[in-house]
N, C-alpha and C positions, 0 to 999 in steps of 0.2 A: 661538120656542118652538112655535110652528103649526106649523112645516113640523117639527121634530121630532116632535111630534104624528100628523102625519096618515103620515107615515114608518113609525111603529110601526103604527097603526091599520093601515096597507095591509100590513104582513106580518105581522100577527097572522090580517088576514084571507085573506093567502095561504098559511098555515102550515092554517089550518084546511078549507080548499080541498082539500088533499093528503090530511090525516087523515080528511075525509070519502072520496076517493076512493079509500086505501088500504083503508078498511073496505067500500066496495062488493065492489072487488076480493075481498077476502076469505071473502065471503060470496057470491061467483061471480057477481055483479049488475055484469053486463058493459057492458049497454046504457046502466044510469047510472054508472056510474063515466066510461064514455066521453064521455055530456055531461057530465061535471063537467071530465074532464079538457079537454076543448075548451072550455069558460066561463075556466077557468084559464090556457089558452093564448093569449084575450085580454088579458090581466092583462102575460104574461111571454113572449111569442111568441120569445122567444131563448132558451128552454129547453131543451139538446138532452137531457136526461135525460124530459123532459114529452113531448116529441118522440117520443122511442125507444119509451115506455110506451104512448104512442098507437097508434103501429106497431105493437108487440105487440099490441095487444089488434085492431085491425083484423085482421093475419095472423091469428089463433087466430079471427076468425068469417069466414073466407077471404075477407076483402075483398083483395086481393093490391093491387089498384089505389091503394087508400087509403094502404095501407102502405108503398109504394112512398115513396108521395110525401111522408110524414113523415121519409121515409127521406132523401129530396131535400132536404126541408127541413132536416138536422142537416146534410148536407153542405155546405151553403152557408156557416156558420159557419167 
């Protein structure tokens, strides 16, 4: 019943991870939404949709470099 537990727990608080980082986003709060989405990339580092998001938002403040390499990182999947 614990590991059912703590199962929900860890995606209740990954689900909310995202809602906070969609409302950065929304609100054009680039710089945190970015560390949010990389705190969450710890969480689920085999996300290529977290991946891709990351990527955009590096390209859109011309990190090319950064972007690249999130880019690298969904191809490896």
């Amino acid at each position: 019943m614990n590991i059912i537990k703590k199962i929900i727990e860890s995606t209740l608080e990954l689900s909310i991870y995202y809602i906070i980082n969609y409302r950065y986003e929304l609100i054009g709060n680039k710089d945190q939404a970015m560390d949010f989405y990389q705190q969450l990339l710890n969480f689920v580092p085999s996300d290529p949709s977290l991946l891709v998001k990351l990527s955009d938002i590096a390209d859109a403040e011309n990190d090319k470099q950064q972007s690249l390499s999130y880019l690298t990182d969904v191809s490896s999947f």
